[in-house]
Rosetta silent file (secondary structure, phi, psi, omega in degrees, C-alpha in Angstrom):
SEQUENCE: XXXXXXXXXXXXXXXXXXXXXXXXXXXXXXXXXXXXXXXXXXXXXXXXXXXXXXXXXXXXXXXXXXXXXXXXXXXXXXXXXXXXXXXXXXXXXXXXXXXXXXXXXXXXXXXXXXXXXXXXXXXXXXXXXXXXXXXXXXXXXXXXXXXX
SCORE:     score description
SCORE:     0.000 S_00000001
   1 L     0.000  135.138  167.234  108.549   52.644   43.085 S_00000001
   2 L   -61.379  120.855  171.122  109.525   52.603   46.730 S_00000001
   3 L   -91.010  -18.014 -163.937  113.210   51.518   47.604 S_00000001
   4 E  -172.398  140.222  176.730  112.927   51.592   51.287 S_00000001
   5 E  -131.122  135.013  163.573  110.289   51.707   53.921 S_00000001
   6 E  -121.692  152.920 -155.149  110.295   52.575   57.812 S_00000001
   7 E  -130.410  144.698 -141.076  107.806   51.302   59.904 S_00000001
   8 E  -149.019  126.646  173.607  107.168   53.187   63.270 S_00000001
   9 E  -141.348 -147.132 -138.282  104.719   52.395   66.165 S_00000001
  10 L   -82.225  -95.009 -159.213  105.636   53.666   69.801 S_00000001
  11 L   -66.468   -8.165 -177.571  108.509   51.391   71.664 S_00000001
  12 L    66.262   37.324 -163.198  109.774   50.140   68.614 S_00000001
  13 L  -118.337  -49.410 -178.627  109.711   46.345   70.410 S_00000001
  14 L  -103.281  -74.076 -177.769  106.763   44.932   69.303 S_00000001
  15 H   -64.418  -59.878  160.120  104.539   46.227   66.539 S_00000001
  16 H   -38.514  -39.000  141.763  107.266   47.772   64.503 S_00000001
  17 H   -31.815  -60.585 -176.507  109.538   44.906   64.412 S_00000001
  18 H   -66.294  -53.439 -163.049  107.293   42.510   63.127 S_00000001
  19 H   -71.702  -61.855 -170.869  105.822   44.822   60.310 S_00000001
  20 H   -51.074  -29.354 -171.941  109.522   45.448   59.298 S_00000001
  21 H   -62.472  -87.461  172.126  110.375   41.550   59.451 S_00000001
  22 H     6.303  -88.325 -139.754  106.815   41.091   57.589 S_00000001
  23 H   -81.674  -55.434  175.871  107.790   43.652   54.573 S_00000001
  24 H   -73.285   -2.132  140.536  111.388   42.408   54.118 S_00000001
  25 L  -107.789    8.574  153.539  110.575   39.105   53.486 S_00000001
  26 L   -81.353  -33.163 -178.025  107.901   40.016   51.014 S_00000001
  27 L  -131.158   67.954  169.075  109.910   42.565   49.283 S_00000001
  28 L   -50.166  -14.877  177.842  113.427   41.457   49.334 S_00000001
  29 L  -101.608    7.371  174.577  114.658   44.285   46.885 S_00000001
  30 L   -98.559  125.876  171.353  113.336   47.249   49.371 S_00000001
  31 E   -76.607  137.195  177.958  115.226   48.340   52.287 S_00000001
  32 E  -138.959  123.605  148.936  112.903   48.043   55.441 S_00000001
  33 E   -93.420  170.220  158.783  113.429   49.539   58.704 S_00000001
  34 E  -139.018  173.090 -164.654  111.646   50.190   61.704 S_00000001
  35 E  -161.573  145.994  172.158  111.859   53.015   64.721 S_00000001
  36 E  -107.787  167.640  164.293  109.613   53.935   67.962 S_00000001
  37 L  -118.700   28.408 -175.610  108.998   57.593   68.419 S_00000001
  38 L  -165.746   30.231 -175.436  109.208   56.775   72.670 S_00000001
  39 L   -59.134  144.728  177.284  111.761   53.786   71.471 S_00000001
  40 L   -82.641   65.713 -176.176  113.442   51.695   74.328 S_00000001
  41 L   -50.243  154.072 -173.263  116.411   52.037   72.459 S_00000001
  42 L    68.483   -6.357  173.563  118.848   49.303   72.090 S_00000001
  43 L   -68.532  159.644  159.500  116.161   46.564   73.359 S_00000001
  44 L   -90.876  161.805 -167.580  115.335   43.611   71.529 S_00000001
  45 L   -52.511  104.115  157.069  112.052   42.582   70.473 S_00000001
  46 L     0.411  125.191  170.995  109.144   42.035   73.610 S_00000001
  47 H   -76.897   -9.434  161.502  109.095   38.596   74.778 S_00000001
  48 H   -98.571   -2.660 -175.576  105.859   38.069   73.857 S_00000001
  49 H   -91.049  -18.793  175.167  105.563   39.692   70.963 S_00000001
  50 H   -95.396  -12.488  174.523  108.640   37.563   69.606 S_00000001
  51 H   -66.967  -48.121 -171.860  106.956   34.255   71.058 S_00000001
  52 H   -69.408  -23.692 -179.458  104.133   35.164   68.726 S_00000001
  53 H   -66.532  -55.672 -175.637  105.952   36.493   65.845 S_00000001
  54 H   -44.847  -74.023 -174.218  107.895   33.016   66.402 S_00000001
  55 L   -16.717  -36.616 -146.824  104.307   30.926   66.150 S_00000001
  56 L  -130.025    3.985  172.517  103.899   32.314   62.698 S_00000001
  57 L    88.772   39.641  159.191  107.184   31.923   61.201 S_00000001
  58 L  -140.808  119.327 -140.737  108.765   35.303   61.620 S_00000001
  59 L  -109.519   87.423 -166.513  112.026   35.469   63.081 S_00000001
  60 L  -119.363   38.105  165.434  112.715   38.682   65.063 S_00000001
  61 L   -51.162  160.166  161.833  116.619   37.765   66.966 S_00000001
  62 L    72.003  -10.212  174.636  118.879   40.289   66.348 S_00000001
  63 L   -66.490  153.236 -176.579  116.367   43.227   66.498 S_00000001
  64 L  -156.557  121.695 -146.923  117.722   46.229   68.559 S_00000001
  65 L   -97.830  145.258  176.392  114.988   49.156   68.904 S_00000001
  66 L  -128.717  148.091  161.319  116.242   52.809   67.554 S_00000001
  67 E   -51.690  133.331 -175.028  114.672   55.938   67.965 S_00000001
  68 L   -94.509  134.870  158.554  112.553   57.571   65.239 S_00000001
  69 L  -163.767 -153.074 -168.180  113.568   60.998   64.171 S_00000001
  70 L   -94.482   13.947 -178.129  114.000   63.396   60.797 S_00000001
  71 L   -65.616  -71.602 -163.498  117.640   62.249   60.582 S_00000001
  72 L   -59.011  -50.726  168.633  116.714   59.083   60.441 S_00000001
  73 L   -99.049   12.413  175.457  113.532   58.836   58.278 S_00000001
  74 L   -89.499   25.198 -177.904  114.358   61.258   55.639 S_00000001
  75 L  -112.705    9.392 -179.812  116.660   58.258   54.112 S_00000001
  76 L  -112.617  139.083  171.371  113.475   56.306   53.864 S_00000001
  77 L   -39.302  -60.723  176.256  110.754   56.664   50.604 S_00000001
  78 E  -122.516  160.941  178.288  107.680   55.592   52.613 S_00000001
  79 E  -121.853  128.995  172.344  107.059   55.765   56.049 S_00000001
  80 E  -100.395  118.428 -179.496  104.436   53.293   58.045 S_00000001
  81 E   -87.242  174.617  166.555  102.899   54.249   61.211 S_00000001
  82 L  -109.343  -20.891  167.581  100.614   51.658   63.311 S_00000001
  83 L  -123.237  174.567  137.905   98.431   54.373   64.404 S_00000001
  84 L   -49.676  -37.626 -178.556   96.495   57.226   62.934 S_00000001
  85 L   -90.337  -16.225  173.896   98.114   59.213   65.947 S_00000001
  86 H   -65.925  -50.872  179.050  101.873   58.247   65.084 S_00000001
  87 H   -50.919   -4.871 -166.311  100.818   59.426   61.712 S_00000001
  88 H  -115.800  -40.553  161.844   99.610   62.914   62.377 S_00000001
  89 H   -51.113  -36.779 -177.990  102.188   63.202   64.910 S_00000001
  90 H   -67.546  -57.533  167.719  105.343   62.772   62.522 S_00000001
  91 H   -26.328  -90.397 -171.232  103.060   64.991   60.348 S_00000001
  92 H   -45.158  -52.359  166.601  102.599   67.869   62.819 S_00000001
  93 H   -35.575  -49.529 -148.422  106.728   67.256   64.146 S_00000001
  94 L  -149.048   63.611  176.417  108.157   66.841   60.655 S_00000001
  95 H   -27.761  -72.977 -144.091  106.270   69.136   57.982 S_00000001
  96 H   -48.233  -14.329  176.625  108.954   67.628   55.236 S_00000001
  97 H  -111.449   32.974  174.441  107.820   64.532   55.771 S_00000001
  98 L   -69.212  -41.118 -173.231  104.415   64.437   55.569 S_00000001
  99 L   -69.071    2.513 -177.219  103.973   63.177   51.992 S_00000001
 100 L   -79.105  -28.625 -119.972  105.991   59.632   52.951 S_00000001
 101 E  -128.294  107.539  168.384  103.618   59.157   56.130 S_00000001
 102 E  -134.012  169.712  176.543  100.770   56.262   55.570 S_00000001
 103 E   -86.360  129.206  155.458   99.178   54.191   58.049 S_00000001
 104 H    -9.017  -64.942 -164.924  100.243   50.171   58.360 S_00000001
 105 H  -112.542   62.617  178.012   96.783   49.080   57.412 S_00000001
 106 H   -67.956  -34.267  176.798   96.356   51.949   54.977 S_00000001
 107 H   -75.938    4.955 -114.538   94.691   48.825   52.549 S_00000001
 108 L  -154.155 -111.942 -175.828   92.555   47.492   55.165 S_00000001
 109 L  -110.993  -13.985  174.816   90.314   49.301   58.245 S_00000001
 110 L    89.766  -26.391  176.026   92.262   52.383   58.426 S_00000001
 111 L   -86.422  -28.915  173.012   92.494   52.136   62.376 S_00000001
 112 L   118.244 -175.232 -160.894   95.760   51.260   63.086 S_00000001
 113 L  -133.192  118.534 -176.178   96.677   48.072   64.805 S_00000001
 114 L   -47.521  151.966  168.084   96.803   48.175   68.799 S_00000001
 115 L   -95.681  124.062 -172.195   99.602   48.159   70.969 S_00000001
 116 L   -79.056   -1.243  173.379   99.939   45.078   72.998 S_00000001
 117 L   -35.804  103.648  177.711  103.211   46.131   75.070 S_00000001
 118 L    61.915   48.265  175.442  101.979   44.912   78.549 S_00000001
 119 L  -114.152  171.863  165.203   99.064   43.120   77.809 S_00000001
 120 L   -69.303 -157.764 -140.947   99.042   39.245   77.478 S_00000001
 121 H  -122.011  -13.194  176.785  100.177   37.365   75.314 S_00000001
 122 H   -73.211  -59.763  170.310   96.758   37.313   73.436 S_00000001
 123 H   -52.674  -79.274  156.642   96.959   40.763   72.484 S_00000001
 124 H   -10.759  -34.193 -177.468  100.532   40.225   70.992 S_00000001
 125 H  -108.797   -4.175  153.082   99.008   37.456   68.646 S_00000001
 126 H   -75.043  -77.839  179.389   96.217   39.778   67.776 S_00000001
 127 H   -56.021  -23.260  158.071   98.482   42.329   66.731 S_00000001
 128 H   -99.379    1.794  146.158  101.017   40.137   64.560 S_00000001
 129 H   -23.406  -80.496 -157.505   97.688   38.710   63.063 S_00000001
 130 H   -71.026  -27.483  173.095   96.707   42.044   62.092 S_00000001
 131 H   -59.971  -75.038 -168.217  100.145   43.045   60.917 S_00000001
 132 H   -49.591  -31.930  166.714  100.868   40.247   58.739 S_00000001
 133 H   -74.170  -38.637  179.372   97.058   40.873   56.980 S_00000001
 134 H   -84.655  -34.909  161.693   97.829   44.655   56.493 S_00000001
 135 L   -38.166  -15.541 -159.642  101.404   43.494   55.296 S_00000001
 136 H   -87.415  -65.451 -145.625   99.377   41.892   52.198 S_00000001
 137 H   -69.283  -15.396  159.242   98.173   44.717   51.140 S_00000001
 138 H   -81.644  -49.874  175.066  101.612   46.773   50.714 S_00000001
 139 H   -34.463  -42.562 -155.787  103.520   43.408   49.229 S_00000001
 140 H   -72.613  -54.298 -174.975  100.707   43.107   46.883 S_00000001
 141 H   -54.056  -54.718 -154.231  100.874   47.252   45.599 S_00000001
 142 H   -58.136  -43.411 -149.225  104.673   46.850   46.436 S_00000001
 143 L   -85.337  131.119  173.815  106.209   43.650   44.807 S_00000001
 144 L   -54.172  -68.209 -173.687  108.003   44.107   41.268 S_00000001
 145 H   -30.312  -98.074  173.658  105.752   40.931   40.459 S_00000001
 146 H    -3.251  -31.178 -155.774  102.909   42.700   41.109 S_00000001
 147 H  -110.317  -11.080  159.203  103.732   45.535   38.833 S_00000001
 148 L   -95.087    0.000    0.000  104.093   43.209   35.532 S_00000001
């Protein structure tokens, strides 16, 4: 069983935020982080990406974006990317960690989930959409419930 998951897209502002939010209130006994691998460090959550996260009942104050590196994620079990290309990168970067390294919507389409960083506000609500629907599909595998 997984104790702790980090969940990784680019700025670590938007996509990444949410899917950590997402996964830690479905699986309250797993530590869940998140990280960019081009992170604005020390930012808080996109304002549109936190209007929309807000819309849907996820609550992302207090976020403050960190940098991903092997420091960082070799304290986590699994690691999620948002893209197919975060994933191969971390791969290619970070042999040791390749077998931790799955894609977000690993249950789902397999494509990753776009990034809407400086798009509208539509694209931001597309993307915590798709997050919260690929989020099922780890809770579901994930959750102690699940597993009785």
């Amino acid at each position: 069983m997984f104790q702790s998951i980090l969940v990784v897209c680019v700025g670590n502002i938007c996509r990444s935020v949410v899917g950590e939010r997402v996964l830690r209130a479905g699986l309250p006994d797993c530590r869940v982080g998140s990280a960019g691998l081009g992170a604005v460090v020390g930012s808080g959550a996109d304002p549109k990406t936190l209007a929309a996260a807000a819309a849907r009942g996820i609550d992302l104050e207090g976020h403050v974006a960190r940098q991903f590196g092997a420091d960082l994620a070799g304290g986590y079990d699994l690691i999620l990317t948002m893209e197919p290309g975060h994933r191969d990168d971390i791969q290619r970067r970070y042999p040791q960690l390749s077998g931790r390294v799955m894609l977000f919507d690993q249950w789902g389409a397999r494509t990753g989930i776009p990034d809407p960083h400086g798009r509208p506000s539509e694209a931001h609500e597309r993307a915590v959409a798709q997050i919260l629907a690929a989020a099922e599909g780890w809770i579901a595998r994930l959750s102690p419930r699940s597993a009785g």
